[in-house]
PDB file with SEQRES, HELIX, SHEET and CRYST1 records, atoms N, CA, C and O in Angstrom:
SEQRES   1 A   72  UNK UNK UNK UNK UNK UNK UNK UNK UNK UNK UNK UNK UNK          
SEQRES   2 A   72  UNK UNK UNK UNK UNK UNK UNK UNK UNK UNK UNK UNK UNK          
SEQRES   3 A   72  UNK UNK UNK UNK UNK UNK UNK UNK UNK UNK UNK UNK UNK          
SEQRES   4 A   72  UNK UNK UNK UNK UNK UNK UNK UNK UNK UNK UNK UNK UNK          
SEQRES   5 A   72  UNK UNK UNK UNK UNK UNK UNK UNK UNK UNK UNK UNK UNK          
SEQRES   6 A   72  UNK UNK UNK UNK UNK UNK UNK                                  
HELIX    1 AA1 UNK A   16  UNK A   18  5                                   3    
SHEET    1 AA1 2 UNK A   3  UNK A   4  0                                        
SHEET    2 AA1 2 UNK A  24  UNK A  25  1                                        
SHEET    1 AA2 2 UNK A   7  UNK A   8  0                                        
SHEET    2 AA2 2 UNK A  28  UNK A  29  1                                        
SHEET    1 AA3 2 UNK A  11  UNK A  12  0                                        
SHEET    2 AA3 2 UNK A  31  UNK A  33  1                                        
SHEET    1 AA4 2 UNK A  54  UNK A  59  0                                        
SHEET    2 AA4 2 UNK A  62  UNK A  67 -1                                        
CRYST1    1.000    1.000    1.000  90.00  90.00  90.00 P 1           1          
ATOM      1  N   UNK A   1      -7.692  63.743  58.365  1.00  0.00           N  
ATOM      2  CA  UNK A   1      -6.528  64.376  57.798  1.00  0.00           C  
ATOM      3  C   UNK A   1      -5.282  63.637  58.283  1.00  0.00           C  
ATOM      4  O   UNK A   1      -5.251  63.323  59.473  1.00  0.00           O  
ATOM      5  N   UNK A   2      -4.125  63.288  57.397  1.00  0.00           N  
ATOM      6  CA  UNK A   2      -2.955  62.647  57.794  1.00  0.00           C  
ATOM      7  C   UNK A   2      -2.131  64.168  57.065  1.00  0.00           C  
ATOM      8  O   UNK A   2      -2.310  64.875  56.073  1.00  0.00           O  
ATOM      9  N   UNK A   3      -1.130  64.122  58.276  1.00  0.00           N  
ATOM     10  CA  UNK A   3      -0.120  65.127  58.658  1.00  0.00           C  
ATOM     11  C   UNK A   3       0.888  64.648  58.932  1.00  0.00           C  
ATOM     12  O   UNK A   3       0.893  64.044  60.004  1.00  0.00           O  
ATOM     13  N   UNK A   4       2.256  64.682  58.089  1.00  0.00           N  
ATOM     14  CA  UNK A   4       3.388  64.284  57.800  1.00  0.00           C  
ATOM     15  C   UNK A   4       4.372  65.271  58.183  1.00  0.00           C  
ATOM     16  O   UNK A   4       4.312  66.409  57.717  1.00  0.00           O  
ATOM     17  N   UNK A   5       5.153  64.969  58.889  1.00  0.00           N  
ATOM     18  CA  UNK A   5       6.311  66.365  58.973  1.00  0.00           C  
ATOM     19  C   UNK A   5       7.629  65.971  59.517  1.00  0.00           C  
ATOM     20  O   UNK A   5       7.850  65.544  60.650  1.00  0.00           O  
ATOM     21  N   UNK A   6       8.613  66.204  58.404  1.00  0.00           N  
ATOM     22  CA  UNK A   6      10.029  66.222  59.011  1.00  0.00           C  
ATOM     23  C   UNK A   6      10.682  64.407  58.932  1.00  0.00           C  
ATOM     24  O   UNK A   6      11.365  63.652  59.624  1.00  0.00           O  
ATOM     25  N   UNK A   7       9.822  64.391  57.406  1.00  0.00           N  
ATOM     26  CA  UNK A   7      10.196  62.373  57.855  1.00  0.00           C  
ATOM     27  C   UNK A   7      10.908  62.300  56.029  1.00  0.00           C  
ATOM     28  O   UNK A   7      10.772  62.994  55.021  1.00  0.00           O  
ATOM     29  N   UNK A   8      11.496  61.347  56.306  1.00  0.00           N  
ATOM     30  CA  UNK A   8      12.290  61.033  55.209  1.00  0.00           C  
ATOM     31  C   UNK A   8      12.085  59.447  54.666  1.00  0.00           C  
ATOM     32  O   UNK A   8      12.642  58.610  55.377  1.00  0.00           O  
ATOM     33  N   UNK A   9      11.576  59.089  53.852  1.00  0.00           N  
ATOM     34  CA  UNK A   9      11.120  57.481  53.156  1.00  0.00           C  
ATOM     35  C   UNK A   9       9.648  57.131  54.034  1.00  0.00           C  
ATOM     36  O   UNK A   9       9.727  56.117  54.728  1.00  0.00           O  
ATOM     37  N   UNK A  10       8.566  57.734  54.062  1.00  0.00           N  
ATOM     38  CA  UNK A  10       7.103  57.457  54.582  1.00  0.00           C  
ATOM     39  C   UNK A  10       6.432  56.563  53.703  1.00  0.00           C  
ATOM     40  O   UNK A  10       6.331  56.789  52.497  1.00  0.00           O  
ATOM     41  N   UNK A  11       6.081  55.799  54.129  1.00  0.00           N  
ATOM     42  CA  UNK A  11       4.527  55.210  53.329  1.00  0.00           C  
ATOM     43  C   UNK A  11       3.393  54.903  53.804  1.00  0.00           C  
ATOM     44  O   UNK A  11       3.151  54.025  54.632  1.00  0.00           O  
ATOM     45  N   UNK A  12       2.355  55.935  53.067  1.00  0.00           N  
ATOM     46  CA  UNK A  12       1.027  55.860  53.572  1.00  0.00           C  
ATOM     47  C   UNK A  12       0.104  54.533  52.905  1.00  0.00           C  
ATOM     48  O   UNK A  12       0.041  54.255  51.707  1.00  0.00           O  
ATOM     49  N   UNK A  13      -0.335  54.072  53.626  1.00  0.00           N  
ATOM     50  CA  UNK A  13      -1.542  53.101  52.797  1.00  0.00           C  
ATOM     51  C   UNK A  13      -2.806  53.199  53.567  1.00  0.00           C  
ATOM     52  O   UNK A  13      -3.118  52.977  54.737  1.00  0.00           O  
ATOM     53  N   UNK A  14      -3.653  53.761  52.108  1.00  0.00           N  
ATOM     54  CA  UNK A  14      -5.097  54.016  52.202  1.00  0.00           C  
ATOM     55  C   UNK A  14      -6.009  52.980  52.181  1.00  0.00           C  
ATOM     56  O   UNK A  14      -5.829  52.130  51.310  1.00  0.00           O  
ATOM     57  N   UNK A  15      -6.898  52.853  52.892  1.00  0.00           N  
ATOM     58  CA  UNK A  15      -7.737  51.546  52.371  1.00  0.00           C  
ATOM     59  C   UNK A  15      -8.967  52.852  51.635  1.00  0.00           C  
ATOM     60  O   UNK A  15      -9.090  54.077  51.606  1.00  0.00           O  
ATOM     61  N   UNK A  16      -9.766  51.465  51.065  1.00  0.00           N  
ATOM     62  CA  UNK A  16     -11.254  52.128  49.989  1.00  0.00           C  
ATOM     63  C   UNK A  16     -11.796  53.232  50.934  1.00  0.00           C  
ATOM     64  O   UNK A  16     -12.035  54.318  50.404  1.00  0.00           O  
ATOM     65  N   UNK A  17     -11.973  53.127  51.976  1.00  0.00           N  
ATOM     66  CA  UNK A  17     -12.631  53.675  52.875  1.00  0.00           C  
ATOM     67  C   UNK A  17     -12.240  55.107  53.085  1.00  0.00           C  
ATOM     68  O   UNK A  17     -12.935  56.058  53.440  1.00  0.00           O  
ATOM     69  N   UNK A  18     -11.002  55.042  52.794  1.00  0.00           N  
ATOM     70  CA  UNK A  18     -10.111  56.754  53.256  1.00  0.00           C  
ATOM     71  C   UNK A  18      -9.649  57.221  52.208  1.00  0.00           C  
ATOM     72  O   UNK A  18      -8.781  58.088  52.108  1.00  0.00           O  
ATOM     73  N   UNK A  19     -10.327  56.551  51.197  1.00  0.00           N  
ATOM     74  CA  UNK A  19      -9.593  57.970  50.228  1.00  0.00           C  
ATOM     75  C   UNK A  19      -9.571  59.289  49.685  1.00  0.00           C  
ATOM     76  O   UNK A  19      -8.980  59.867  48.772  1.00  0.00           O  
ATOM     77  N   UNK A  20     -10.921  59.735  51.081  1.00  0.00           N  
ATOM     78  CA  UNK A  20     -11.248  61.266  51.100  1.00  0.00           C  
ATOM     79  C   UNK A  20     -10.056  61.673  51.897  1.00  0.00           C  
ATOM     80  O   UNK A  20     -10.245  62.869  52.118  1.00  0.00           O  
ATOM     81  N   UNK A  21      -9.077  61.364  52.375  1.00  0.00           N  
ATOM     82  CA  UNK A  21      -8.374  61.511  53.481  1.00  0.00           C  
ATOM     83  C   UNK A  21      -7.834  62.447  52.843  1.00  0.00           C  
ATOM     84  O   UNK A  21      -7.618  62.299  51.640  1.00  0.00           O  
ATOM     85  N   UNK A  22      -7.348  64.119  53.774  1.00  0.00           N  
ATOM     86  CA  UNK A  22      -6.324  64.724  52.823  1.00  0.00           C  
ATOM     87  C   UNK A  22      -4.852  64.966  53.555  1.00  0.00           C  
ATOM     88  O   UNK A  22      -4.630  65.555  54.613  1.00  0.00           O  
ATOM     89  N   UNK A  23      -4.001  64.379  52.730  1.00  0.00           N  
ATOM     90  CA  UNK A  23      -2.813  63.937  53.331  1.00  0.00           C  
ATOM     91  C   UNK A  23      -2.161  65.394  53.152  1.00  0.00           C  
ATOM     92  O   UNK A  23      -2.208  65.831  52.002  1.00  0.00           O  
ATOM     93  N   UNK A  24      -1.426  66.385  54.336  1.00  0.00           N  
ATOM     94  CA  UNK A  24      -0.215  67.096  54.171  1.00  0.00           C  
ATOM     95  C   UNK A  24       0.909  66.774  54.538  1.00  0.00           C  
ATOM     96  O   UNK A  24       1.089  65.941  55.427  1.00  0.00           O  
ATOM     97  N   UNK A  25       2.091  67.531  53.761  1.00  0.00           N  
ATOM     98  CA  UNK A  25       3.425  67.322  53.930  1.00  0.00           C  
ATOM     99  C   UNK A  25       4.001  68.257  54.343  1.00  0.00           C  
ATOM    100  O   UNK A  25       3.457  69.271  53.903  1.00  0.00           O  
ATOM    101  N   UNK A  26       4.968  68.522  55.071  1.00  0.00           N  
ATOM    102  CA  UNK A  26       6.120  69.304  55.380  1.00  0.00           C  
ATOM    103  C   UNK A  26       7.237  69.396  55.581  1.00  0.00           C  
ATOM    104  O   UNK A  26       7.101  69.374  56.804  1.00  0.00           O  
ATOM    105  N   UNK A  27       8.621  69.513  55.412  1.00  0.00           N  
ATOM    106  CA  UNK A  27      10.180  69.152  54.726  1.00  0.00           C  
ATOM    107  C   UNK A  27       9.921  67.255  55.189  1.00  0.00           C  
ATOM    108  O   UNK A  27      10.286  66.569  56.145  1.00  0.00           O  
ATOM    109  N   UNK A  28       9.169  67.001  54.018  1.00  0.00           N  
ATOM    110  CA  UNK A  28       9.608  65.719  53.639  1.00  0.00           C  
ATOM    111  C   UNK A  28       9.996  64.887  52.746  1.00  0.00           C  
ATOM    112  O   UNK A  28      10.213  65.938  52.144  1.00  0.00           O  
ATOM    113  N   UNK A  29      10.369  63.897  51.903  1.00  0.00           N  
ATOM    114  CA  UNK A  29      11.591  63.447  50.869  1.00  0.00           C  
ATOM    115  C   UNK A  29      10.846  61.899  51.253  1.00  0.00           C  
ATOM    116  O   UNK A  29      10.640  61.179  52.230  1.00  0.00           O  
ATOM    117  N   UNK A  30      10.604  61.939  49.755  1.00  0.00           N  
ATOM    118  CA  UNK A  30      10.446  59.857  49.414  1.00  0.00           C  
ATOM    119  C   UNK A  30       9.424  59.320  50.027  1.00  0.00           C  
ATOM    120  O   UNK A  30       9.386  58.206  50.550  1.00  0.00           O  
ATOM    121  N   UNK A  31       8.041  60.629  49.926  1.00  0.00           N  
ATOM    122  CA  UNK A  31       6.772  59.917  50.530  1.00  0.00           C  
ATOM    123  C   UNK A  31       6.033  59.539  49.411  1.00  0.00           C  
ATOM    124  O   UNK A  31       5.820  60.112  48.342  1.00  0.00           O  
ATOM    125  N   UNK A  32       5.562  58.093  50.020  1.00  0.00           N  
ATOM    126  CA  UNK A  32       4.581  57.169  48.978  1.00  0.00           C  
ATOM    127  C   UNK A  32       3.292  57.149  49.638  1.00  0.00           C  
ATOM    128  O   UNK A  32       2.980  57.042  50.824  1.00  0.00           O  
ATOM    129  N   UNK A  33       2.523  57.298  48.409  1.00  0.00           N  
ATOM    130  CA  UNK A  33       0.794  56.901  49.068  1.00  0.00           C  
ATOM    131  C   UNK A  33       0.149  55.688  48.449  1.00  0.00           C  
ATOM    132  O   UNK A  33      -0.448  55.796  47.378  1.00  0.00           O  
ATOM    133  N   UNK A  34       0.245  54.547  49.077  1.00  0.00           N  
ATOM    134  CA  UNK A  34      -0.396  53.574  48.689  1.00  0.00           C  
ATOM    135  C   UNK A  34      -1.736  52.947  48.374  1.00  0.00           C  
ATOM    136  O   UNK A  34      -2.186  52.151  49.198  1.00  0.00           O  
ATOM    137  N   UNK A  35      -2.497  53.237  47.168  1.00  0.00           N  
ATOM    138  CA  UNK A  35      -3.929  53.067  46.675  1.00  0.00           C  
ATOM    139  C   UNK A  35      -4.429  51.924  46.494  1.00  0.00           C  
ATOM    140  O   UNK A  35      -3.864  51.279  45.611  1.00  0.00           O  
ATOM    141  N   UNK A  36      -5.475  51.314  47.114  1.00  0.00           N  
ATOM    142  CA  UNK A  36      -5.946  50.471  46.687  1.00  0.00           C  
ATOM    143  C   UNK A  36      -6.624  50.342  45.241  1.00  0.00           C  
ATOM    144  O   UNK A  36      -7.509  51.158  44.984  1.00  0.00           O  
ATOM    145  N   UNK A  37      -6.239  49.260  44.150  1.00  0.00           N  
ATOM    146  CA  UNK A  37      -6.526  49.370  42.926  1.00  0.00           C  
ATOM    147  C   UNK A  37      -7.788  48.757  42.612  1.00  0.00           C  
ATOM    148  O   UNK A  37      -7.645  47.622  42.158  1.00  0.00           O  
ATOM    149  N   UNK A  38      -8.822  49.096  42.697  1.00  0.00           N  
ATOM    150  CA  UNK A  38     -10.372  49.294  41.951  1.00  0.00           C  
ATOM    151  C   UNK A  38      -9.988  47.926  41.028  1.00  0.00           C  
ATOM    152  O   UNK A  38      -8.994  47.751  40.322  1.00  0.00           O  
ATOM    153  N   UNK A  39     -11.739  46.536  41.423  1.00  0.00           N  
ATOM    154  CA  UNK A  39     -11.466  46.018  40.307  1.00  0.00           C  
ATOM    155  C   UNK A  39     -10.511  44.307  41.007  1.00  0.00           C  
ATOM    156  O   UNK A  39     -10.591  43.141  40.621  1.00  0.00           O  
ATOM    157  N   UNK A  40      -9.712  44.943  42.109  1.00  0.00           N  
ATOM    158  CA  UNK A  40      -8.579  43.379  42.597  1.00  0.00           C  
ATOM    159  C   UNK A  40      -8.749  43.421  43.526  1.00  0.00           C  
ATOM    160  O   UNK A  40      -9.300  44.379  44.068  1.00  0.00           O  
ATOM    161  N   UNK A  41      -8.367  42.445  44.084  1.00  0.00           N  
ATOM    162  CA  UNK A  41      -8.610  41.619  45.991  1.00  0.00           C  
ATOM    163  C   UNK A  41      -8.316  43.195  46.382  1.00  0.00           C  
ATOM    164  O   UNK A  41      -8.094  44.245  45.779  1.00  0.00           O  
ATOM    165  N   UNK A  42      -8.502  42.546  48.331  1.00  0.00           N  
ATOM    166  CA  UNK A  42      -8.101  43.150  48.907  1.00  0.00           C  
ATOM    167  C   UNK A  42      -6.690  43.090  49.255  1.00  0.00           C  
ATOM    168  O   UNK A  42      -6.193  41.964  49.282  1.00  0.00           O  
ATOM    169  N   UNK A  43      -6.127  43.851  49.462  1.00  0.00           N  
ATOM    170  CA  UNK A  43      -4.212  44.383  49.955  1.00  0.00           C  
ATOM    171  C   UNK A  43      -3.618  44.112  48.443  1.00  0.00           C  
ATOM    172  O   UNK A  43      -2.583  43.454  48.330  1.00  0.00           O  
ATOM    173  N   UNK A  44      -4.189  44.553  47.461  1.00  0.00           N  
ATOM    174  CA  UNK A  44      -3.575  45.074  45.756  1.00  0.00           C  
ATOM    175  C   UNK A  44      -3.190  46.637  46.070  1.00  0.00           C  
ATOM    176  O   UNK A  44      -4.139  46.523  46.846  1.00  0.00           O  
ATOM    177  N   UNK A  45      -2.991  47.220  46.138  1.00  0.00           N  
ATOM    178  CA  UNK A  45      -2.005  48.191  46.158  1.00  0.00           C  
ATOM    179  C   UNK A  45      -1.284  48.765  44.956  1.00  0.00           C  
ATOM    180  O   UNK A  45      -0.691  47.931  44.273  1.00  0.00           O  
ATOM    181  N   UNK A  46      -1.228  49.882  44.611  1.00  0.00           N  
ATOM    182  CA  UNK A  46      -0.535  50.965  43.633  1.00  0.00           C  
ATOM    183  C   UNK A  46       0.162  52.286  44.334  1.00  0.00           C  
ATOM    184  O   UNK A  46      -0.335  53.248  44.920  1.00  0.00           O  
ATOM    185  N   UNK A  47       1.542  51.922  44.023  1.00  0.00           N  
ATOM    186  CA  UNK A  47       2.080  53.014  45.149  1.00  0.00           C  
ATOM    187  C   UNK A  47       2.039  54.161  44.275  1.00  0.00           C  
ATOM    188  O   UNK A  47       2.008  53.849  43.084  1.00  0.00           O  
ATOM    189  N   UNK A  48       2.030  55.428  44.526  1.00  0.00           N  
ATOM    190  CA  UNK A  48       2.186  56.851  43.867  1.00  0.00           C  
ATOM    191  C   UNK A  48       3.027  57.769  45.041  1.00  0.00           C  
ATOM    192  O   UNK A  48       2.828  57.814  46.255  1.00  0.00           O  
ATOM    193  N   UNK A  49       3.996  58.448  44.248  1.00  0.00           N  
ATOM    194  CA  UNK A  49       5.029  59.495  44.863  1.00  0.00           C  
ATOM    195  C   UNK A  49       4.152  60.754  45.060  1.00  0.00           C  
ATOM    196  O   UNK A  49       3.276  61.164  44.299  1.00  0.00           O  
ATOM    197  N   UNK A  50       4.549  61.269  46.201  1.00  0.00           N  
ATOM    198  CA  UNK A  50       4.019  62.962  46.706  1.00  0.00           C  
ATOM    199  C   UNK A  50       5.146  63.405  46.322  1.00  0.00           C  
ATOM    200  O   UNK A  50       6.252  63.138  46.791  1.00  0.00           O  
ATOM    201  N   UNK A  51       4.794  64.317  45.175  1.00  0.00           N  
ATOM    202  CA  UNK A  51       5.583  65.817  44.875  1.00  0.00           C  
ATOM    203  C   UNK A  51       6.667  66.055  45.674  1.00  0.00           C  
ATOM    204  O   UNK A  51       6.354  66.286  46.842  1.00  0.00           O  
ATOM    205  N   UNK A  52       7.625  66.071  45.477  1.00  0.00           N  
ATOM    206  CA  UNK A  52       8.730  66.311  46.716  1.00  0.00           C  
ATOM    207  C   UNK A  52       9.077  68.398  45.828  1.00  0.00           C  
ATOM    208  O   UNK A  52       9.657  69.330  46.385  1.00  0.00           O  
ATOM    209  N   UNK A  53       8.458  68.386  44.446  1.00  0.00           N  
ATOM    210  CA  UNK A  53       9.910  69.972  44.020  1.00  0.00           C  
ATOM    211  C   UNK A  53       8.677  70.429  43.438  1.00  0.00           C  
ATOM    212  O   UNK A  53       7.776  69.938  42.759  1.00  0.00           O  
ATOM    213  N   UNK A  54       9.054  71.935  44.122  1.00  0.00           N  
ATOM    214  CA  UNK A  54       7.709  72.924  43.530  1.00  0.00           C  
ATOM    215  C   UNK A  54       8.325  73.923  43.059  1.00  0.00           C  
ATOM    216  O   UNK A  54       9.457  74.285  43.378  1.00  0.00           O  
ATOM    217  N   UNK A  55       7.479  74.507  42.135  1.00  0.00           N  
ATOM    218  CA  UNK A  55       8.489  76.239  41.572  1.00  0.00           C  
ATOM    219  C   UNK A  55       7.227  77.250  42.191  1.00  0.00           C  
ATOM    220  O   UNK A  55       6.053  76.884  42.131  1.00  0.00           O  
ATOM    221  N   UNK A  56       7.651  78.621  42.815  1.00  0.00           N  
ATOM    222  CA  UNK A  56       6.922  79.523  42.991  1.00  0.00           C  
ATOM    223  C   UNK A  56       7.331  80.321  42.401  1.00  0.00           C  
ATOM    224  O   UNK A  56       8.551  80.487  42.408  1.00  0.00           O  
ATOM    225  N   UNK A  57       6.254  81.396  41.423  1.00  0.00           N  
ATOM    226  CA  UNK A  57       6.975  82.557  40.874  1.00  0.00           C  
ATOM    227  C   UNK A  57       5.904  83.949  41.730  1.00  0.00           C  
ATOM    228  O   UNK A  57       5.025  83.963  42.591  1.00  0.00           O  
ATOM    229  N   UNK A  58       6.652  85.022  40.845  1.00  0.00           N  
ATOM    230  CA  UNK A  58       5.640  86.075  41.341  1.00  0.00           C  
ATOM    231  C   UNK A  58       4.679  86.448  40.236  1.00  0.00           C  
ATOM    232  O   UNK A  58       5.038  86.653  39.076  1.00  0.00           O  
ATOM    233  N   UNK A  59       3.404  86.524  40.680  1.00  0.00           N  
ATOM    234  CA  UNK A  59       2.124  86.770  39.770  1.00  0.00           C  
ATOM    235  C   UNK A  59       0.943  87.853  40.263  1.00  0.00           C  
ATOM    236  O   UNK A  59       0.161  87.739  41.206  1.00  0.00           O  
ATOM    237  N   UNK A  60       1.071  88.821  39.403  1.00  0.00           N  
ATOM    238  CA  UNK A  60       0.513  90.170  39.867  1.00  0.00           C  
ATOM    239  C   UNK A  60       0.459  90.568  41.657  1.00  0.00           C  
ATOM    240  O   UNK A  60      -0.584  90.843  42.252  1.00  0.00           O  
ATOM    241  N   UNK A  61       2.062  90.507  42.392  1.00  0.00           N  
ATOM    242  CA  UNK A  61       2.309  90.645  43.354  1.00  0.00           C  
ATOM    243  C   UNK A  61       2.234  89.568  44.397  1.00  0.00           C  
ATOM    244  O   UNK A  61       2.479  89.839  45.572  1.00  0.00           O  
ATOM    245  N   UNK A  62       1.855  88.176  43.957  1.00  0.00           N  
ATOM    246  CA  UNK A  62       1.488  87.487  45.212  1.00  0.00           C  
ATOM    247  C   UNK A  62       2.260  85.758  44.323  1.00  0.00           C  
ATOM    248  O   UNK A  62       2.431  85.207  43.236  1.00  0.00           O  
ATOM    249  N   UNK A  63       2.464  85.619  45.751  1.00  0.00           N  
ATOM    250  CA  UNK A  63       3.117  84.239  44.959  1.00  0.00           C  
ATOM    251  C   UNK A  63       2.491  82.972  45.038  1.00  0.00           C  
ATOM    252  O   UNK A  63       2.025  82.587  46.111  1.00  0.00           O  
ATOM    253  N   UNK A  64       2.429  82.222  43.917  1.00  0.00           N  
ATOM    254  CA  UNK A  64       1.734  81.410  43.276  1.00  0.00           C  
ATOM    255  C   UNK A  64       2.873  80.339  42.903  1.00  0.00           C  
ATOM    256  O   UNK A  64       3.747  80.461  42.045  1.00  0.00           O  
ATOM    257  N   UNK A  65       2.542  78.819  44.117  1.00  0.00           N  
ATOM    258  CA  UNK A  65       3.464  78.186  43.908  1.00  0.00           C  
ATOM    259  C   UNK A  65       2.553  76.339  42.926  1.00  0.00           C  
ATOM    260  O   UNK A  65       1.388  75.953  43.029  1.00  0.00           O  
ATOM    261  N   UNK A  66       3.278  75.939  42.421  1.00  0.00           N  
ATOM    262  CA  UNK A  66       3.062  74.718  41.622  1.00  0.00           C  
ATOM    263  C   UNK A  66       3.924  73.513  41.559  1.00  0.00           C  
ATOM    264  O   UNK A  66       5.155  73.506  41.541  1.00  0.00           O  
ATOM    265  N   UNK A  67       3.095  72.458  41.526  1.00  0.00           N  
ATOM    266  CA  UNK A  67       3.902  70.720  41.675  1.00  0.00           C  
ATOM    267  C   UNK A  67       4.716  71.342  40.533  1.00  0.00           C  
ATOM    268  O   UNK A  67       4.259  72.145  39.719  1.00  0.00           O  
ATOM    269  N   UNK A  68       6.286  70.764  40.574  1.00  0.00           N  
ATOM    270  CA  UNK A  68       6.884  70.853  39.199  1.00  0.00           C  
ATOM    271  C   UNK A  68       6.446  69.113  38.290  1.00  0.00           C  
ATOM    272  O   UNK A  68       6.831  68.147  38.950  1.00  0.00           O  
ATOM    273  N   UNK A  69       5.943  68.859  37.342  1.00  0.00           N  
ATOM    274  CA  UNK A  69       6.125  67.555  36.682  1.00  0.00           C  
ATOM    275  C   UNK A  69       7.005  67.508  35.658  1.00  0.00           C  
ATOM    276  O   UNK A  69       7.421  68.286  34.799  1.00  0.00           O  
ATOM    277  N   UNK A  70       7.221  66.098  36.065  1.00  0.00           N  
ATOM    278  CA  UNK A  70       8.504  65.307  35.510  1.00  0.00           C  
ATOM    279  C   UNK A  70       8.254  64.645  34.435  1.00  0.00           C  
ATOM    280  O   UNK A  70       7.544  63.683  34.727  1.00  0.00           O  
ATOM    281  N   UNK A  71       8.483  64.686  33.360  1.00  0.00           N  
ATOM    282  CA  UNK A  71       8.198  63.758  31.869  1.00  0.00           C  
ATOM    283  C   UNK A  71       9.073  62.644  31.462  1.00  0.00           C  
ATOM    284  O   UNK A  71      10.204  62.996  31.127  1.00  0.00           O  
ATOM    285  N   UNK A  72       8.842  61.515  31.418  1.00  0.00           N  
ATOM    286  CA  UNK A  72      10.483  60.920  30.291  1.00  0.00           C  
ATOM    287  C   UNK A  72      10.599  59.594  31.544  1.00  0.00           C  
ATOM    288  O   UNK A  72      11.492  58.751  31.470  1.00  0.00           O  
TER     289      UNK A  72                                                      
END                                                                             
């Protein structure tokens, strides 16, 4: 498990090996997870953004929160 907290511009890079890894976050801003891309050498890399904005609403009393996604 990788555990992130309280950091601002992070970048994780996974090798093939860890990509069961489960990464959490906590008040953090501008974290990247770096994937190795299936298929190309080694140190090819595909960066992807962690969710920084979630909406929670209330749903039959209990709250139920979700990634917001971004289109466009």
């Amino acid at each position: 498990m990788i555990q992130v907290d309280t950091t601002d511009s992070g970048q994780i890079y996974l090798s093939k090996e860890s990509l069961t890894a489960e990464i959490t976050t906590a008040k953090c801003s501008a974290i990247n997870v770096s994937l190795p891309v299936e298929g190309e050498e080694d140190g090819v890399f595909q960066e992807h953004a962690v969710p920084e904005m979630l909406k929670t609403v209330v749903k039959d009393g209990k709250l139920v929160t979700t990634v917001v996604e971004h289109i466009g």
